[in-house]
C-alpha positions as CSV (number, residue, x, y, z in Angstrom):
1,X,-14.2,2.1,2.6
2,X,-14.3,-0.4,5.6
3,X,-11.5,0.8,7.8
4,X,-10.8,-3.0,9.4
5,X,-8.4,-3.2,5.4
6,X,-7.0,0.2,6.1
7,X,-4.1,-0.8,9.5
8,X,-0.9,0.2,8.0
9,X,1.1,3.0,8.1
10,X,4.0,4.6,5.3
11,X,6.5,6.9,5.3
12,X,6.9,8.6,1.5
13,X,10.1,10.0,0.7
14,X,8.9,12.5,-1.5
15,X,11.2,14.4,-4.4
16,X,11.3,17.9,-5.0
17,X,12.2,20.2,-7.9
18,X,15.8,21.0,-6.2
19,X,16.1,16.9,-5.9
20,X,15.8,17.0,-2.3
21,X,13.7,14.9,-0.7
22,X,10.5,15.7,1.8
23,X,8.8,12.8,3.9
24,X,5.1,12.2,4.1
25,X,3.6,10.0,6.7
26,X,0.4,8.1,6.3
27,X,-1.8,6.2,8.8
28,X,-4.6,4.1,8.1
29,X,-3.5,2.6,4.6
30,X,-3.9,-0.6,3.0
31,X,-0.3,-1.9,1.7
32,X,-0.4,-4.8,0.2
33,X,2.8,-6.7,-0.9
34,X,4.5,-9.4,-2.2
35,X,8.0,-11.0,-1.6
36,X,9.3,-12.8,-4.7
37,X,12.2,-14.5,-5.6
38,X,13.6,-14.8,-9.1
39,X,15.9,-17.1,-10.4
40,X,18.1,-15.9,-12.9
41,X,21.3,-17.1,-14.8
42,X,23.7,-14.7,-12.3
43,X,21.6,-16.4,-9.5
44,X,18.5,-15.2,-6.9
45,X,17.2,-11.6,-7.7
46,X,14.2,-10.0,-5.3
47,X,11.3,-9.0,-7.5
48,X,8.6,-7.5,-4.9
49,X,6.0,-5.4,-6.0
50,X,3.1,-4.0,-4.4
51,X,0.1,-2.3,-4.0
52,X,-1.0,0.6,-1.9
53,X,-4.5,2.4,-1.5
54,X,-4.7,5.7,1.0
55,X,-8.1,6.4,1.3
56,X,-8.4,10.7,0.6
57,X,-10.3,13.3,-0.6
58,X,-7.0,16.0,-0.6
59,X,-4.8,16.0,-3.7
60,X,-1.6,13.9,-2.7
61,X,1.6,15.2,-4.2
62,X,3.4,11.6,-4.8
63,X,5.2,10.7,-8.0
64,X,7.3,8.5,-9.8
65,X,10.4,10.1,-8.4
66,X,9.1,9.1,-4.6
67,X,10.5,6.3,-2.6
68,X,8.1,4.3,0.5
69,X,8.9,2.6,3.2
70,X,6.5,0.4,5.1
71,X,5.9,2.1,8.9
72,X,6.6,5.9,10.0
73,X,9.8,6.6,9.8
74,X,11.8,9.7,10.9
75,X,15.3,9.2,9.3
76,X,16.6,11.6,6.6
77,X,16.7,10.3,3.1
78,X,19.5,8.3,2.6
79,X,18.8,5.7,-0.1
80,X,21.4,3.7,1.0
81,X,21.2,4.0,4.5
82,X,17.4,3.1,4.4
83,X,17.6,-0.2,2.5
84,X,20.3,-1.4,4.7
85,X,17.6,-1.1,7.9
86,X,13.8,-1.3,5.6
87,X,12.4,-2.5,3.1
88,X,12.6,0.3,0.3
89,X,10.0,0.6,-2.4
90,X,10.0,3.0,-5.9
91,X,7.0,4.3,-6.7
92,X,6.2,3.0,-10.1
93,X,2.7,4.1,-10.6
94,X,-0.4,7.2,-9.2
95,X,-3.9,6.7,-9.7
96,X,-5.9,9.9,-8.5
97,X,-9.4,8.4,-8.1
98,X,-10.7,11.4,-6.2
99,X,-14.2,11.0,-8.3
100,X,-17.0,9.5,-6.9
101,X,-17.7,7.9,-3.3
102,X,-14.5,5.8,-2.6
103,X,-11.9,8.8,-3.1
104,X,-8.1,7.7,-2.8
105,X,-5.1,7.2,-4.2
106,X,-3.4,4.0,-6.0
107,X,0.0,3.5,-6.0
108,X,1.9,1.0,-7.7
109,X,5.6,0.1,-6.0
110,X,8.3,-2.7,-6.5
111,X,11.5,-3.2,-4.8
């Protein structure tokens, strides 16, 4: 993979069995996002989805359950707390693609 795409950096808020949360933080990812704006009969809603690829050949522990935020971060999990200072994604979708010569992971987010 050309490693010019691959500049970002996540923290994953990772859930456990005991519904405590773990972070993970990756450099060198590619995050791509977009902001949208909806408008809807109660008014403006946000709608922003995105895609991120981390380029691996370890099997990544992320699921539905798992929460991202754009940049390392070291605060505790606090949903709240973390959307009131970043921009707080849900992991919607995990795509292993660990076959083959461009191993890494897929993950689907929106706001």
């Amino acid at each position: 993979m050309n490693d010019k795409f691959f500049t970002h950096q996540i923290t994953v808020y990772h859930t456990t069995d005991d519904e405590n949360f773990t972070s993970l933080t990756f450099d060198k990812v590619y995050f791509r996002h977009n902001k949208k704006t909806n408008l809807v009969d109660k008014g403006l809603e946000k709608g922003s989805t995105g895609s991120i690829t981390i380029p691996t050949t370890e099997k990544l522990d992320i699921s539905t359950n798992d929460y991202i935020v754009e940049g390392i971060v070291n605060d505790e999990f606090d949903l709240s707390k973390l959307q009131q200072k970043y921009q707080v994604f849900k992991v919607v979708s995990v795509d292993n693609n660990l076959k083959g010569g461009l191993q890494h992971y897929k993950i689907g987010v929106t706001e």
